[in-house]
VOGU-3710 file (C-alpha; in Angstrom, 3 decimals, decimal comma):
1> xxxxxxxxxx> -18,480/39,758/-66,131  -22,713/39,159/-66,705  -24,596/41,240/-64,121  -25,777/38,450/-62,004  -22,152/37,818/-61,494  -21,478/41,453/-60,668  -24,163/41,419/-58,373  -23,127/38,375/-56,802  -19,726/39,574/-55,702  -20,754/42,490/-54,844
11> xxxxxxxxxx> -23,183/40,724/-52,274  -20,321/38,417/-50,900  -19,268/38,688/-47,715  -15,602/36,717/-47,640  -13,675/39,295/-46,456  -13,793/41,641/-43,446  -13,628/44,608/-45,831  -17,043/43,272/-47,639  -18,461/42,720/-44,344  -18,204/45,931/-43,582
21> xxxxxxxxxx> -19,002/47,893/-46,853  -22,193/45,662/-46,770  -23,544/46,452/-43,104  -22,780/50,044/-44,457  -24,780/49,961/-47,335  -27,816/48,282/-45,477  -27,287/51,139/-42,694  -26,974/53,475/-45,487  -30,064/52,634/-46,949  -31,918/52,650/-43,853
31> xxxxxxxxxx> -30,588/56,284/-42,952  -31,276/57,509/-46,581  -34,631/56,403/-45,535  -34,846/57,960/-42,033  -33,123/61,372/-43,679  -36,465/61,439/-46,035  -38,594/60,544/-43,553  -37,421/63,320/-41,558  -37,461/65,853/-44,247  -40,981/64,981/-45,081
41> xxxxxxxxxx> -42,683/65,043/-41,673  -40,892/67,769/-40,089  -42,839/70,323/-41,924  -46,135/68,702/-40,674  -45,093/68,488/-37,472  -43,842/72,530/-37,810  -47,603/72,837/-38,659  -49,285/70,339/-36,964  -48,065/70,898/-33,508  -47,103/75,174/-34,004
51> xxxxxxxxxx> -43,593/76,154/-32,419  -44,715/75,540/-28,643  -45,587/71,937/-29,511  -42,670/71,241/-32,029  -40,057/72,487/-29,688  -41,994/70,686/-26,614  -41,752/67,613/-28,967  -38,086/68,017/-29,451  -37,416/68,502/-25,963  -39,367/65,227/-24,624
61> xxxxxxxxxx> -38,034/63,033/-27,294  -34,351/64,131/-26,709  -35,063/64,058/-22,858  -36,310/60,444/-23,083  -33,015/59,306/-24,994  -31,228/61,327/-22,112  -32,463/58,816/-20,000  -31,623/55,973/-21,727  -28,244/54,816/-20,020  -30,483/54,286/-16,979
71> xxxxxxxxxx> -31,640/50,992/-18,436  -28,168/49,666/-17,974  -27,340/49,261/-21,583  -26,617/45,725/-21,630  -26,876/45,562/-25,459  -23,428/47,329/-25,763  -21,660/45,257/-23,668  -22,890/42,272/-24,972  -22,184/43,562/-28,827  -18,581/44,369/-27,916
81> xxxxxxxxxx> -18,334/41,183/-26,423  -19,634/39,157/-28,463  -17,381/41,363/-31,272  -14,286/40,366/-29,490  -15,353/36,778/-29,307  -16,276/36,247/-32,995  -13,744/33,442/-33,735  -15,048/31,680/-30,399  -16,809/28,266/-30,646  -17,839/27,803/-27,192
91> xxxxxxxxxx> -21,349/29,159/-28,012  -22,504/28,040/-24,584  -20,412/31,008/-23,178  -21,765/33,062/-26,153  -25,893/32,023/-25,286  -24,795/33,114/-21,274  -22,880/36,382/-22,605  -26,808/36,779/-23,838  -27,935/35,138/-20,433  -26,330/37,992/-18,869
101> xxxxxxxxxx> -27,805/40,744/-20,845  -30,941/40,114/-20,856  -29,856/39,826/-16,153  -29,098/42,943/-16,928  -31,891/44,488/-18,023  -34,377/42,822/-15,683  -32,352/44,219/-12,616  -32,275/48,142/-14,126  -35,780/47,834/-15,229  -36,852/49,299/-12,230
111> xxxxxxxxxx> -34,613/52,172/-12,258  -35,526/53,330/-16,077  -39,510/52,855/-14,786  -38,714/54,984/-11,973  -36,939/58,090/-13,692  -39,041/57,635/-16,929  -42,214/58,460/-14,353  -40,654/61,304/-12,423  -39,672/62,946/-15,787  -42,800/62,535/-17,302
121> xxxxxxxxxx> -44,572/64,101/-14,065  -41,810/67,165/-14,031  -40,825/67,795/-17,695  -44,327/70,028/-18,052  -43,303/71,943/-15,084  -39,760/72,335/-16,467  -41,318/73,616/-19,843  -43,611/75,939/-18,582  -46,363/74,610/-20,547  -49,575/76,186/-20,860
131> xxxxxxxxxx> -52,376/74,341/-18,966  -53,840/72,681/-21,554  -50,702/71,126/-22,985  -49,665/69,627/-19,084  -51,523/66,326/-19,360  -50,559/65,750/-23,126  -46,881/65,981/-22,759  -47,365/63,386/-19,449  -49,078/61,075/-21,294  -46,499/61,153/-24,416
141> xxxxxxxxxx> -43,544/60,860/-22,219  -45,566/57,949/-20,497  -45,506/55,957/-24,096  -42,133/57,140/-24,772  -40,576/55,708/-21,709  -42,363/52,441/-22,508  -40,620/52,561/-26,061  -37,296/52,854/-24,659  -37,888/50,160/-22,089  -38,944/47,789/-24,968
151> xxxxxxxxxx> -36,379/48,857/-27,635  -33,594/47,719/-24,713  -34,965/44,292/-24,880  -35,380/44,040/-28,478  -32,024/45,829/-29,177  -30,342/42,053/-27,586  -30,822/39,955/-30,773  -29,784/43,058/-32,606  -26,589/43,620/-30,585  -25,880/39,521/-31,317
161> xxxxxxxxxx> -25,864/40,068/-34,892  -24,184/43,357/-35,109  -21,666/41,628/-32,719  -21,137/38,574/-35,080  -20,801/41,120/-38,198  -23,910/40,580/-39,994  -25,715/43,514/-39,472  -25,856/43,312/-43,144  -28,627/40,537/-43,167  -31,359/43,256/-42,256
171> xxxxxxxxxx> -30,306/45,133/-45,708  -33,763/45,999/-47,403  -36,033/44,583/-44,406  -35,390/47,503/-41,700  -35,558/50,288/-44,443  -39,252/48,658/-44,996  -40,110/49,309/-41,226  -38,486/52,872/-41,361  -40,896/53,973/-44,500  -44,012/52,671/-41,928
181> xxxxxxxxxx> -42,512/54,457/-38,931  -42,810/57,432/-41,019  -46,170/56,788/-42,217  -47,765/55,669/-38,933  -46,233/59,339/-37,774  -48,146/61,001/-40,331  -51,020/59,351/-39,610  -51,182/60,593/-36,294  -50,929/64,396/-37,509  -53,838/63,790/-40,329
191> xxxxxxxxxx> -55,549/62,665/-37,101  -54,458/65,067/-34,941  -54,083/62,724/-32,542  -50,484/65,547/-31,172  -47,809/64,345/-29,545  -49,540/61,611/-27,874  -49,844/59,949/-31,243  -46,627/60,685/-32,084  -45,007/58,443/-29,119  -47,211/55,480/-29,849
201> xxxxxxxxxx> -46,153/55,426/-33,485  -43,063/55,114/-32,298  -43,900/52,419/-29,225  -45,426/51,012/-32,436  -42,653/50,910/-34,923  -40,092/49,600/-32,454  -42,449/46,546/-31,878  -42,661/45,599/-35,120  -38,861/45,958/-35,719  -38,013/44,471/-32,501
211> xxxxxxxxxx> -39,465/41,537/-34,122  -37,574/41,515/-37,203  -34,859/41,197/-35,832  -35,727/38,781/-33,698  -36,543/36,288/-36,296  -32,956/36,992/-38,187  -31,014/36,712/-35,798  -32,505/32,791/-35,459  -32,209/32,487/-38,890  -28,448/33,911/-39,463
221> xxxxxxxxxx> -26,802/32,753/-35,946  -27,375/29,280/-35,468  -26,093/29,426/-32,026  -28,118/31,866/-30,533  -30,113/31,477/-27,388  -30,392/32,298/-23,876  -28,456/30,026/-21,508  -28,441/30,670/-17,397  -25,481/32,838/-16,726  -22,840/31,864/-13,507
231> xxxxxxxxxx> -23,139/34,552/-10,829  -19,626/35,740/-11,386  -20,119/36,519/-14,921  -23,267/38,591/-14,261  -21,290/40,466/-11,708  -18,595/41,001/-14,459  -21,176/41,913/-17,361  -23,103/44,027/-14,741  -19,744/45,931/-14,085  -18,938/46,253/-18,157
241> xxxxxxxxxx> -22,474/47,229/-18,383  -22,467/49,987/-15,847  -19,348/51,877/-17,451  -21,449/52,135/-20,253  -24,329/53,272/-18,930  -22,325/56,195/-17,624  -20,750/56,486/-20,963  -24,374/56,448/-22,804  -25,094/59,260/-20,268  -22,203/61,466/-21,618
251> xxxxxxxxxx> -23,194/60,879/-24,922  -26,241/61,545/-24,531  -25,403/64,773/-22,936  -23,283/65,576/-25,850  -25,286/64,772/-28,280  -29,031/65,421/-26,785  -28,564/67,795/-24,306  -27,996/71,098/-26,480  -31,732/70,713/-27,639  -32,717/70,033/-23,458
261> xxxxxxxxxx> -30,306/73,086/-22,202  -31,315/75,445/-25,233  -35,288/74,814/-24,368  -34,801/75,113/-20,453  -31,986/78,208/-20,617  -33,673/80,030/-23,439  -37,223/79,250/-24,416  -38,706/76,009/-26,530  -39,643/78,393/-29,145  -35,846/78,710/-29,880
271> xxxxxxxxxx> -35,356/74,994/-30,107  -36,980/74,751/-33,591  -34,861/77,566/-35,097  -31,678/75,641/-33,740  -33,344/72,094/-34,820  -33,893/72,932/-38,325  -30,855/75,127/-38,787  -28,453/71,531/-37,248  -30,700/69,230/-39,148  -28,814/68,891/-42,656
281> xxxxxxxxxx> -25,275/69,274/-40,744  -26,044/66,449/-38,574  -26,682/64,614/-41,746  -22,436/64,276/-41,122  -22,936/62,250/-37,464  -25,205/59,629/-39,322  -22,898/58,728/-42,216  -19,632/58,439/-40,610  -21,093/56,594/-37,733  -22,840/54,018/-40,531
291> xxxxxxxxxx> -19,280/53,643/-41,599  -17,587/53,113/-38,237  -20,281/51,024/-37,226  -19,504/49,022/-40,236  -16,159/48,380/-39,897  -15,940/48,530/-36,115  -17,105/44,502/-35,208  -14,715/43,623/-37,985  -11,699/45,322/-35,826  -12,976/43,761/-32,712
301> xxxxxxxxxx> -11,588/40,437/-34,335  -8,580/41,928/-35,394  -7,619/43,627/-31,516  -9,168/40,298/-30,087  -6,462/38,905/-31,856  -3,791/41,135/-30,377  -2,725/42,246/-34,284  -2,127/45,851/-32,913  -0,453/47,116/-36,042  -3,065/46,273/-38,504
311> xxxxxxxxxx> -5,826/47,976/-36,142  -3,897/51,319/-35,832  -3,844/51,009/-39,985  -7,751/50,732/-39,739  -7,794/53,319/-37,366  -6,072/55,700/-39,318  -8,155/54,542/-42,906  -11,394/55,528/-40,867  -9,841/58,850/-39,960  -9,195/60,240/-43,230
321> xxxxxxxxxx> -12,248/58,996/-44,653  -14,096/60,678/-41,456  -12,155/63,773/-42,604  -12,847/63,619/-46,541  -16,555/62,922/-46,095  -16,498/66,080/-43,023  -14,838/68,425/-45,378  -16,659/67,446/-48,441  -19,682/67,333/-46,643  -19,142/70,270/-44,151
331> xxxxxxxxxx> -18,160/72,670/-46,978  -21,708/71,936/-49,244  -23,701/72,419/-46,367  -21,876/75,502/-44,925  -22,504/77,517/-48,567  -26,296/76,089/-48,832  -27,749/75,324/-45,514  -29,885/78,545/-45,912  -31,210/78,377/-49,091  -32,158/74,858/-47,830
341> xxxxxxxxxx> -33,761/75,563/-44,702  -35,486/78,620/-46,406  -37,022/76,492/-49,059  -37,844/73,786/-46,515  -39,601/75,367/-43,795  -38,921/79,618/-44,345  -36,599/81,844/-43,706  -37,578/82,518/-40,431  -35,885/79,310/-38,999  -32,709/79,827/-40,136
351> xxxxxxxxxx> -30,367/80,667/-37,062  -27,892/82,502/-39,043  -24,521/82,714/-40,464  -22,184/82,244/-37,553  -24,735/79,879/-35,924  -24,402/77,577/-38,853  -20,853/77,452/-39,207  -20,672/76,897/-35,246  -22,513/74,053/-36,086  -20,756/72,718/-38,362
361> xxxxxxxxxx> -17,400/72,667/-36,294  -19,485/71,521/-33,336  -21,058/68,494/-35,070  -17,407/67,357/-36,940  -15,332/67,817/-33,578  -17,901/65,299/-32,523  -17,985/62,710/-35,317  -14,269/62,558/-34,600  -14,487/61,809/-30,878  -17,298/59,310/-31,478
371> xxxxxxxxxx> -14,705/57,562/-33,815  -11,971/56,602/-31,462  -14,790/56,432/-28,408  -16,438/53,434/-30,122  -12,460/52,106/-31,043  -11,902/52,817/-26,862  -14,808/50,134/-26,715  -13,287/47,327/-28,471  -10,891/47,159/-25,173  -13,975/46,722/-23,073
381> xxxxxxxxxx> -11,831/49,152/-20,621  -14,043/52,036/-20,253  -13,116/53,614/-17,164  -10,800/56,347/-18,543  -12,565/56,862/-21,876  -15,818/57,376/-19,003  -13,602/59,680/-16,644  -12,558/62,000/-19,773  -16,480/61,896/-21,088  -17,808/63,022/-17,706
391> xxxxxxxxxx> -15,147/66,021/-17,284  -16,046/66,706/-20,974  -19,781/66,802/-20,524  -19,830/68,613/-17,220  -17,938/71,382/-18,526  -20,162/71,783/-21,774  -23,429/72,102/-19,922  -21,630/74,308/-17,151  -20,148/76,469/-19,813  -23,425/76,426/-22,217
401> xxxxxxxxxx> -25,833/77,115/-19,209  -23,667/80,310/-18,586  -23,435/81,772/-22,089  -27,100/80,901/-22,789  -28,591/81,803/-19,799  -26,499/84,443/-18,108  -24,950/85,733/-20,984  -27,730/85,905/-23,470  -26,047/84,109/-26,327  -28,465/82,073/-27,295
411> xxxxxxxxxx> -27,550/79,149/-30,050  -24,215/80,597/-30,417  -23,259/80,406/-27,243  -24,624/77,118/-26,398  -22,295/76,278/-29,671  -19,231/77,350/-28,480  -19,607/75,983/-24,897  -19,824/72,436/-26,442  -17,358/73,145/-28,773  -14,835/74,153/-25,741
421> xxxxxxxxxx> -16,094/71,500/-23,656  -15,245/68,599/-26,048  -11,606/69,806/-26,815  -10,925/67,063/-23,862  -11,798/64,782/-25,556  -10,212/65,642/-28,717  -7,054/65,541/-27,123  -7,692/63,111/-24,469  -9,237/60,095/-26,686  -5,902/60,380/-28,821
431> xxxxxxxxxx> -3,494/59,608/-26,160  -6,036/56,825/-24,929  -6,166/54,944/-28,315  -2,846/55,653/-28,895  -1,493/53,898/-25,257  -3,493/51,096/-26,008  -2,507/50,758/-29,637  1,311/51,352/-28,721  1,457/55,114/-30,841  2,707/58,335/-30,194
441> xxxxxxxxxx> 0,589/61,517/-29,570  3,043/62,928/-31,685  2,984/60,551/-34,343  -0,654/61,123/-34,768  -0,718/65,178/-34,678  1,876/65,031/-37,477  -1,025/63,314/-39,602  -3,172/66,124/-38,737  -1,728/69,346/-39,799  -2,434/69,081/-43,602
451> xxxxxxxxxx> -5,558/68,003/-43,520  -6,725/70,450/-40,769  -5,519/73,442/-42,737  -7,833/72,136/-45,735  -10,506/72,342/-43,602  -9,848/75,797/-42,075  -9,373/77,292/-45,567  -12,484/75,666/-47,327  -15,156/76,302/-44,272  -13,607/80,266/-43,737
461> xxxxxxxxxx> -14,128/80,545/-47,666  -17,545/79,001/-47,968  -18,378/80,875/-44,533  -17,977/84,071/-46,386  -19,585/83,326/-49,620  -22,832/81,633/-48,048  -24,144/85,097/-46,930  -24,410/86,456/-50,379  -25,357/82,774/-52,485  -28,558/81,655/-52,329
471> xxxxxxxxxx> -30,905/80,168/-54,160  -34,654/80,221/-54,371  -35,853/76,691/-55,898  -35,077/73,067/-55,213  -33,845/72,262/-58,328  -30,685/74,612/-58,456  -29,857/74,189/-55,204  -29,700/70,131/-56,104  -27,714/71,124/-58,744  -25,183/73,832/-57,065
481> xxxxxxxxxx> -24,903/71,323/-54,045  -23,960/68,427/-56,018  -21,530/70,290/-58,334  -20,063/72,293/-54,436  -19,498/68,725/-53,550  -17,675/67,027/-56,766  -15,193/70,598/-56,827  -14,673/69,852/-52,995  -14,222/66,235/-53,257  -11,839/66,839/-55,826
491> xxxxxxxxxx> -9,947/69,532/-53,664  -9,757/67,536/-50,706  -8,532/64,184/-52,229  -5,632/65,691/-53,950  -4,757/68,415/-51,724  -5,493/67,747/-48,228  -4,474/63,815/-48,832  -0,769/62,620/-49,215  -0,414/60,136/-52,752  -0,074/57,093/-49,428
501> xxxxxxxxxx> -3,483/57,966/-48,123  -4,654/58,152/-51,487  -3,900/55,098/-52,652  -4,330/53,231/-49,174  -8,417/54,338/-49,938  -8,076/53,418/-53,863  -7,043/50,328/-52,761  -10,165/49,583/-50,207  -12,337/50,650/-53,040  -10,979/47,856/-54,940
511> xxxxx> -11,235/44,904/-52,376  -14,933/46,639/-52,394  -16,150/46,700/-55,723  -16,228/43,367/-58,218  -12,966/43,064/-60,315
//
């Protein structure tokens, strides 16, 4: 086969598999961009803003995103809808389902206005910043909120072609717009412009993509458009809408509010130290969830269609291959997470042993509830996936306010209260997914006992060795991490796996990659 032809069919999209493996390797690309990005600036911003700012920084920017459910997330609800519609051809109801989103987020617009103001007034206050620091962080958190109302309305033509499975189309364009974000940030620390400049390169670079995406989604759905929606279908997208606002809430309590709880409980000067220490780990929540998000509109088709049995095979393909890359993944950066935070930004910042590997089984426990929470969506029957979230959330705060602030325990016990915390939902999204995909509890825990005892054994041996390995350049800790990871990868595929699950991935690869 010539290369153009290899190219070609590796750029076809016939199939739901190379629908998916395409809007994952446009979301891949953009991430590998945002991980540089990341990796670059955070060291300037360590400098540029010293530990009081940097932590303040964190805590405003995960605060705002806290917020975020209060703007009624209409985008999800119209994404899952429109995911479940796919093989529709009444594109008048499809241009109201937009209708009704964009309802939506005219009628919360005045709620998000109203908390964004009252936070940026209090979060100072809550911080116990210095004087001189008060009106700075009110004025960021002012052009923060105004970034997060905006990226709500530009995230509708998004949602529309995410919903429709071409997320793909974007592949090359967004990664451009990443690179600038990243470059307008810098350009507000060579300016010293703080973290006021900070939040209006971002206000900036969501304009600018909110564009984008704007004009692809006119150019790749033909039927898009904005039709007036029928009272009663507003009332019923407003409903949909509203169980996901809660459910964006708990989300982003689980996934935010460690950085909020750790800076009010503690001090902000710990944030960084916890930051920096989570910031390769959580390099594990970006990749799976570019994969599920991949494949995810694709099986909104398939349970729109009622085929139950060939979504619970999905299902159970995007668990072991959440599993492999956690492992794999978790493993490397459990035996090299301090060399690499020590050549990054010192040794200072590292949090420790026990930290990291609490960590490490905080962030996986999560990837896999964020799995079958975003499956739970394709039924667009949120209430008990919601119920379990809030009980889940609730108790992590309640039981990570008490270790870290009562107790003392700092990032380790803010660690183990969401760990505890989200064993609800472990357990609890299971039995969900499995009622509404007609499979037993028990069925599924069979699955897991293998695999599981893999993991134990490779993160308690790695646990041990990290405290004595370490290296003190980038080059052989490139090297040592990549050759951690091939021995792992090895490991895992032909001990944790049974020859079925191996071969059910071998042959995805194959529908994948040209013949």
């Amino acid at each position: 086969m010539s290369i153009t032809k290899t190219f070609a069919s590796l750029l076809s999209d016939k199939t739901l598999t190379k629908k998916a493996t395409l809007t994952a390797f446009a979301s891949i690309l953009d991430y590998g961009a945002k991980w540089i990005v990341t990796f670059l600036i955070n060291p300037l911003l360590v400098t540029g803003l010293g530990d009081f700012g940097y932590g303040a920084w964190l805590v405003l920017t995960r605060t705002i995103t806290y917020i975020s459910p209060a703007g009624g997330r209409p985008t999800q609800a119209l994404k899952w809808t429109i995911a479940r519609q796919q093989a529709s051809i009444d594109y008048d109801e499809k241009r109201r389902q937009v209708g009704s989103a964009v309802t939506v987020w005219f009628i919360f617009l005045p709620v998000l206005s109203t908390l964004g103001a009252a936070l940026a007034w209090y979060l100072p206050i809550w911080l116990d910043a210095p004087a001189e620091f008060i009106s700075t962080i009110r004025w960021a958190a002012a052009f923060l909120v105004a970034n997060l109302i905006f990226h709500n309305l530009t995230e509708i033509p998004q949602s529309v072609l995410r919903g429709e499975n071409l997320g793909y189309k974007r592949m090359g364009l967004t990664t451009i717009f990443v690179l600038l974000g990243g470059g307008l940030t810098a350009l507000a620390l060579l300016l010293e412009k703080g973290v006021i400049g900070l939040a209006i390169a971002e206000l900036t670079t969501t304009t600018i993509t909110g564009l984008l995406f704007f004009k692809l989604v006119r150019s790749y759905v033909h039927w898009f458009g904005i039709a007036k929606p029928m009272f009663g279908a507003v009332r019923k997208f407003l409903g949909l809408s509203s169980w996901f606002l809660v459910w964006n809430l708990v989300l982003q309590l689980l996934k935010a509010g460690d950085v909020i709880l750790l800076g009010i409980f503690d001090s902000a000067e710990l944030v960084p130290h916890y930051s920096l220490t989570r910031y390769l780990p959580e390099t594990i929540i970006g990749l799976i969830a570019i994969i599920v998000f991949g494949i995810t509109p694709g099986l909104g088709g398939v349970i729109g269609k009622g085929d139950f049995e060939k979504a619970n095979r999905v299902r159970n393909e995007i668990m072991i291959l959440t599993w492999f890359i956690v492992t794999v993944l978790g493993s490397t950066m459990l035996l090299w997470n301090r060399s690499f935070v020590e050549l990054w930004v010192g040794k200072e910042y590292y949090a420790g042993a026990i930290s990291n590997l609490l960590i490490i089984i905080m962030v996986s426990q999560f990837v896999f509830i964020r799995n079958d929470a975003n499956i739970l969506d394709l039924t667009l029957d949120l209430r008990q996936k919601v119920l379990f979230g809030l009980v889940s959330a609730a108790l992590s705060a309640g039981l990570s306010v008490v270790l870290i602030g009562t107790l003392k325990m700092g990032i380790i016990g803010l660690a183990i209260g969401f760990i505890s915390g989200q064993l609800i939902l472990s357990i609890g999204y299971p039995v969900l997914i499995g009622r509404f995909l007609h499979v037993s509890l028990s069925s599924q825990m069979k699955g897991v006992i293998r695999p599981g005892l893999v993991t134990i054994l490779s993160f308690g041996l790695v646990s041990t060795l990290s405290k004595t390995l370490i290296v003190s350049s980038w080059l052989p800790l490139i090297f040592y991490g990549g050759l951690t990871a091939l021995l792992f990868s090895l490991l895992v595929f032909f001990v944790g796996m049974t020859g079925e699950q191996r071969n059910t991935l071998l042959r995805r690869a194959r529908k994948v990659l040209p013949s």
